[in-house]
C-alpha positions in Angstrom: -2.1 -29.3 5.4 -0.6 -27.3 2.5 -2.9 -29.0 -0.1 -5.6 -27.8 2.3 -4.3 -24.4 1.9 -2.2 -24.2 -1.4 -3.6 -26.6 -3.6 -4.1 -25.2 -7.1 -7.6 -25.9 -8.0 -9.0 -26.4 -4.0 -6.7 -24.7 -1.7 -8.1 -22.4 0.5 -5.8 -19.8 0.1 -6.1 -19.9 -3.8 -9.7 -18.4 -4.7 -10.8 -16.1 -2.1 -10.0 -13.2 0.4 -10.0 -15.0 3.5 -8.7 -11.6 5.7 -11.0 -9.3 7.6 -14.4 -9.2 9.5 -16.3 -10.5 6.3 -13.5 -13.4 5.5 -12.5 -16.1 7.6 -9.6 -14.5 10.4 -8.3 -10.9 11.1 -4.8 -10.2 11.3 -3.0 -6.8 12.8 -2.7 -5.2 9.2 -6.4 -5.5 8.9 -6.7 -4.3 12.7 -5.5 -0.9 12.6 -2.9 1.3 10.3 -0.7 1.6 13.4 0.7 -1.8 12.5 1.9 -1.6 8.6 3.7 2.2 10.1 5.5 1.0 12.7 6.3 -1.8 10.9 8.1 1.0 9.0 9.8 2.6 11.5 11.7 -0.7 12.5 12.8 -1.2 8.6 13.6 1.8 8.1 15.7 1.8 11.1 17.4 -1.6 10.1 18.1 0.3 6.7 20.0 3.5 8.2 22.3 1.0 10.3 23.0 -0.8 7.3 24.5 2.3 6.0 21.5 4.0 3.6 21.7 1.5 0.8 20.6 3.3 -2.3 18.9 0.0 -3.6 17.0 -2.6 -1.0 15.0 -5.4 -1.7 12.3 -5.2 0.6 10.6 -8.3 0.7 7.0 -9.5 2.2 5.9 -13.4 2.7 2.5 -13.8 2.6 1.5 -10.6 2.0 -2.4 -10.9 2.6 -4.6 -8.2 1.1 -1.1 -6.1 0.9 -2.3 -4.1 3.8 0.8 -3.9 5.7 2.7 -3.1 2.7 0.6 -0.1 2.3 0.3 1.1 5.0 4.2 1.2 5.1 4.7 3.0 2.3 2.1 5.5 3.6 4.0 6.1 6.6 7.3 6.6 5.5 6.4 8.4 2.4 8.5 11.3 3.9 11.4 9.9 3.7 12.4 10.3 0.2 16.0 8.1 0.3 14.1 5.5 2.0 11.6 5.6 -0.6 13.3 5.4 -3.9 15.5 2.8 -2.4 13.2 0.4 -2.1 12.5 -2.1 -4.6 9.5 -4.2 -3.4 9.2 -8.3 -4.1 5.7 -9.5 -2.4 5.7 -13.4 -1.9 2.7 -14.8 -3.2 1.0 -18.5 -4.2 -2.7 -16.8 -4.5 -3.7 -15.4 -8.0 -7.2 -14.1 -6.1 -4.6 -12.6 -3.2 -2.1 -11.4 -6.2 -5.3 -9.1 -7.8 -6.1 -7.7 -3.9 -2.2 -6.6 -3.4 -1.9 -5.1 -7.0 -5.2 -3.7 -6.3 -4.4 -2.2 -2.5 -0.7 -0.8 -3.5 -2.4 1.3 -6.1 0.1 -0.4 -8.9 -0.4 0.4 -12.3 1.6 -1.5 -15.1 4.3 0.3 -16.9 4.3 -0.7 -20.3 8.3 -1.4 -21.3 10.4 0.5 -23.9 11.9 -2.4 -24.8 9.8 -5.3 -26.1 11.3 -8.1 -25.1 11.6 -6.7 -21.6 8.9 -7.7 -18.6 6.9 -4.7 -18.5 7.4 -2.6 -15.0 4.5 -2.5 -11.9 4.5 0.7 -10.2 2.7 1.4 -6.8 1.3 4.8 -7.0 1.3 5.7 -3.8 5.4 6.4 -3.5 6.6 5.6 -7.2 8.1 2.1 -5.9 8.3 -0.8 -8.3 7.1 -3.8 -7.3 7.0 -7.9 -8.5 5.4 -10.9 -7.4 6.9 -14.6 -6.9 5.8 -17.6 -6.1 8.8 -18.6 -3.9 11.8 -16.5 -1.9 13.9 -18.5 -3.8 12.7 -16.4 -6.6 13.5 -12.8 -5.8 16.6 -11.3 -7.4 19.7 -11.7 -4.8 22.8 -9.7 -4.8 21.0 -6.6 -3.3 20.9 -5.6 0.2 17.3 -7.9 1.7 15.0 -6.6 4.4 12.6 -9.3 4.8 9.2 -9.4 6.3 7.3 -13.0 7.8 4.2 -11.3 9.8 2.0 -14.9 10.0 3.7 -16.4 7.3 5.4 -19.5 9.3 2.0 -20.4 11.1 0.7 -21.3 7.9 3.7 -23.6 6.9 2.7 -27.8 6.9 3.1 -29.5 10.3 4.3 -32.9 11.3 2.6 -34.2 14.6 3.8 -37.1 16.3 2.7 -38.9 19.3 4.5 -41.1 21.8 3.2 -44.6 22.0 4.6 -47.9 23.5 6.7 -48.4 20.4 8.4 -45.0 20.4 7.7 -41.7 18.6 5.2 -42.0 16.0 3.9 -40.0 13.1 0.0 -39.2 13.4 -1.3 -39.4 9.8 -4.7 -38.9 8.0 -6.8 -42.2 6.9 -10.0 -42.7 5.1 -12.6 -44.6 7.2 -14.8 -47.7 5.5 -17.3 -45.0 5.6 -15.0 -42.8 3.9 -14.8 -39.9 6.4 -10.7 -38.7 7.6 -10.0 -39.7 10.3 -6.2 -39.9 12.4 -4.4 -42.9 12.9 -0.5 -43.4 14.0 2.4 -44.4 11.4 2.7 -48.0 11.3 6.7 -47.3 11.0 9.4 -44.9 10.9 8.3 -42.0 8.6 10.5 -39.8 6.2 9.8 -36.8 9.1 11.6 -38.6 11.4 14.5 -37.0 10.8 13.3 -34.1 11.4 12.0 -34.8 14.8 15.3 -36.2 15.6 16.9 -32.8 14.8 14.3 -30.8 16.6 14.6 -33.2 20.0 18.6 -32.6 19.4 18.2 -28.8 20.0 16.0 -29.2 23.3 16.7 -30.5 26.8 16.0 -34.3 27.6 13.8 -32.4 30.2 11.9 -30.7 27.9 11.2 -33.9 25.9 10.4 -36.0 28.9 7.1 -33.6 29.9 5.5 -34.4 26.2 3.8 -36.9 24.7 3.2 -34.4 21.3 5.8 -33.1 19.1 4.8 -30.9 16.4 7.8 -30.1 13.7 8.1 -28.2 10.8 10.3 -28.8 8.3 9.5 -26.2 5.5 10.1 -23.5 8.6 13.2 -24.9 9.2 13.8 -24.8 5.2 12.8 -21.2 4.9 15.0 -19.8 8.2 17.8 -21.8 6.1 17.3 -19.5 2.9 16.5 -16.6 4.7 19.4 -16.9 6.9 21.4 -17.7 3.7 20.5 -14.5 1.7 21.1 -11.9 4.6 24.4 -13.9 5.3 25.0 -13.2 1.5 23.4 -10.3 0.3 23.5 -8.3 4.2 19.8 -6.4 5.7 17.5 -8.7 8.1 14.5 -10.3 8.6 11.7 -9.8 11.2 9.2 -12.5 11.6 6.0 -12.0 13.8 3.4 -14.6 14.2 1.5 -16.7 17.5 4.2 -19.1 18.9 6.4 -20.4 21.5 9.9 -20.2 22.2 10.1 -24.0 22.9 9.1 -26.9 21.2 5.0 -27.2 20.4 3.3 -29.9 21.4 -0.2 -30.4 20.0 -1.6 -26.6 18.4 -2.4 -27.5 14.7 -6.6 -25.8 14.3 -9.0 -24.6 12.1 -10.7 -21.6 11.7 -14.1 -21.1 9.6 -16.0 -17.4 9.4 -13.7 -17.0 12.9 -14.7 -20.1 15.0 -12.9 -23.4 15.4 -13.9 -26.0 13.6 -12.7 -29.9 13.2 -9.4 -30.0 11.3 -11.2 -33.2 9.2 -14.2 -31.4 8.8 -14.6 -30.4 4.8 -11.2 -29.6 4.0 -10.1 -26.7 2.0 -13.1 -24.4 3.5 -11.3 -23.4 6.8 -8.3 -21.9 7.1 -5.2 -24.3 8.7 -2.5 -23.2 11.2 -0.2 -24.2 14.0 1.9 -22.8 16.6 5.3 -21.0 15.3 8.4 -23.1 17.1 10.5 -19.5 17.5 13.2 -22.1 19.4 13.8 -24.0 16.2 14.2 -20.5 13.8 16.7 -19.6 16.3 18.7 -22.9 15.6 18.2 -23.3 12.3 19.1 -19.6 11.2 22.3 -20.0 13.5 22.8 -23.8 12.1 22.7 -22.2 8.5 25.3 -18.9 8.6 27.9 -18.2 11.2 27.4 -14.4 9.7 23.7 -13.9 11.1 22.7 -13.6 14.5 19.2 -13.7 16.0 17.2 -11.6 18.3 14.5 -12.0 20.3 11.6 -13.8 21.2 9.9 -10.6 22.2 6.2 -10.2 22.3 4.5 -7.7 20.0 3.8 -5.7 23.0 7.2 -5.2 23.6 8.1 -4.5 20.0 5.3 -1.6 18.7 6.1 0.1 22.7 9.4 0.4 21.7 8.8 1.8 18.2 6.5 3.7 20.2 3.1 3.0 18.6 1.4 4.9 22.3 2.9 8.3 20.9 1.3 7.3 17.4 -2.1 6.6 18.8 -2.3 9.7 20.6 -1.1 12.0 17.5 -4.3 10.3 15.7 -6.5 10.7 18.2 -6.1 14.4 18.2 -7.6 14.8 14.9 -10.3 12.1 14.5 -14.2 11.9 15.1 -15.8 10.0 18.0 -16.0 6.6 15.6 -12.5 6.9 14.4 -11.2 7.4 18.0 -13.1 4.2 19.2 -11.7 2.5 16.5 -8.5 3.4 16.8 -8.7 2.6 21.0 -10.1 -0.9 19.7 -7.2 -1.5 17.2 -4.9 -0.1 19.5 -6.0 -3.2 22.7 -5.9 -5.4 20.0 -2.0 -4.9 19.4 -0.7 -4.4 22.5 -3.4 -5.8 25.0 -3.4 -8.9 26.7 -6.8 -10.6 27.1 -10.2 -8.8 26.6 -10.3 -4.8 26.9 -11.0 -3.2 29.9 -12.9 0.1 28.2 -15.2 -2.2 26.0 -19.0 -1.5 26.2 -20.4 -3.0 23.5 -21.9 -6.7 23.0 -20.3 -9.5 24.7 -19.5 -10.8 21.7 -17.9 -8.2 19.7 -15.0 -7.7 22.7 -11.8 -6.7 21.6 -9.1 -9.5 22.9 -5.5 -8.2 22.8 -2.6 -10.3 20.8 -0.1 -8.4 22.6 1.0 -11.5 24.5 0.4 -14.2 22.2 2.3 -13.1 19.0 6.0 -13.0 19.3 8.4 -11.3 17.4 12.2 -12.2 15.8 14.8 -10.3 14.1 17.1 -12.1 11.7 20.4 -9.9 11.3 23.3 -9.7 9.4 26.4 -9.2 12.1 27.7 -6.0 10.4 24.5 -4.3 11.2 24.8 -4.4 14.8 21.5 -4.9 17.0 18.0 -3.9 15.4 16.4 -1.7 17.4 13.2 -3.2 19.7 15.6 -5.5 20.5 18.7 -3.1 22.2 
């Protein structure tokens, strides 16, 4: 799975812009502005209860096209102390993806005084500087850390193993005779193991005894583990939104293509790979990693842009906008916050808006000092 996506020369990730209706999915930056803005609101919240830091790291995983992160800094463009606090780290594998961030954040490259110095990058749309990395591990520490996860963990390599006679096995990929993939089951105990075990340790002998699938993640349970480190360390939060469950996944790993399934085997490296986010085991493993964190939610995204109160937003934009804009906007707004297929739609059948208001879940990842983050009070 992650040479499918990351690989260097193949991955899907790695050469093309795989985000909006002409790539391969949509996801709620590319959906409507209301998103990246209230997206805002909640850090800049987090950022007043952690007393107005003049410097923050704010930090996105995965940024995509760098939508969200500029519609952010649009909407809190305002608020000048927020602003020139902020120094922005984007998380990023994808040259291709790199070029579209740089390219959507308006950044121009500074060149230094000093030549031995990395020359600055600048978004020009609030003055903020801002640096790529390949890794979280990367980004500077010892400055207050808001960090941000929106379908970052979906994307992360799963381990998928089955029950059979001889106990929990590891499904793995083979190469047929005729050289297609094709699954087959571990002949033994594999290296992942362990990582089941750890996952069936968090959950209910109940729980376990209903499925005969077990998905697992271990670089999610890595990642809460740094993340959960560096807000234990450095204080701020993290917020992570994606589609998941707050229980153990049983069987949810797909592949999309020009937005349809398509077989997971089926020409790897054209179709974008993801599973189900486990929220159950970020809980435990952020709590398992600092005793100085503490973690809020599941809620669903409904639940979170309501309370940051997205409804007022939409109805401030649709006072000023043409007919177009204000179907688009009605559209982008069902898509957030509705559940299923929109009531109001009268277009083709197959253009319907369906709402991810239900399906995607949010987290927060807190420091103790800061108290509870709001959406989750």
């Amino acid at each position: 799975m992650e040479e499918v996506l990351t690989n260097p020369k193949a991955g899907f990730y790695i050469n093309r812009d795989v985000f909006g209706t002409e790539g391969d999915f949509i996801t709620s930056p590319e959906v409507s502005q209301m998103f990246g803005e209230m997206i805002g609101v909640w850090v800049m919240c987090l950022w007043e209860q952690m007393g107005q830091p003049s410097k923050v790291n704010l930090v996105e995983l995965g940024p995509g096209r760098g939508t969200l992160m500029a519609d952010l800094l649009r909407g809190t463009s305002k608020f000048k102390n927020f602003i020139e606090s902020l120094q922005i780290h984007m998380v990023e594998c994808s040259p291709a993806l790199q070029k579209l961030q740089h390219k959507n954040l308006k950044c121009v490259d500074e060149d230094s005084h000093n030549g031995n110095v990395d020359k600055r990058t600048i978004s020009m749309l609030t003055g903020t500087p801002v640096s790529w990395h390949a890794a979280l591990e990367q980004v500077p520490s010892g400055l207050p850390t808001i960090i941000i996860a929106h379908e970052f963990y979906d994307a992360l390599p799963v381990h998928q193993f089955q029950r059979a006679s001889r106990g929990w096995c590891e499904k793995m990929i083979d190469v047929a005779e005729d050289s297609p993939f094709r699954f087959v089951l571990s002949p033994q105990s594999t290296p992942a193991k362990l990582y089941l075990m750890e996952r069936c340790k968090w959950a209910g002998a109940e729980e376990i005894a209903k499925l005969d699938q077990i998905e697992v993640c271990p670089k999610a349970i890595e990642l809460t583990h740094t993340i959960a480190k560096r807000i234990s360390s450095d204080g701020g939060g993290a917020l992570v939104i994606d589609y998941g469950l707050d229980g153990i996944v049983s069987d949810s790993l797909q592949a999309i293509r020009k937005h349809k399934f398509v077989n997971i085997l089926d020409n790897p490296g054209s179709a974008d790979l993801s599973a189900y986010v486990d929220f159950a085991s970020i809980r435990h493993s952020a709590e398992e990693a600092s005793d100085d964190v503490i973690v809020h939610g599941p809620i669903t995204q409904s639940q979170f842009l309501g309370s940051l109160g997205i409804n007022f937003r939409v109805e401030a934009l649709l006072k000023n906008c043409t007919d177009e804009q204000a179907e688009s906007l009605r559209t982008g707004y069902w898509r957030l916050v509705g559940e299923g297929e929109a009531p109001f739609w009268e277009g083709p059948d197959d253009q319907v808006p369906i709402g991810m208001g239900t399906r995607y879940l949010v987290m927060a990842i807190v420091n103790k000092k800061q108290g509870i983050p709001i959406s989750f009070q």
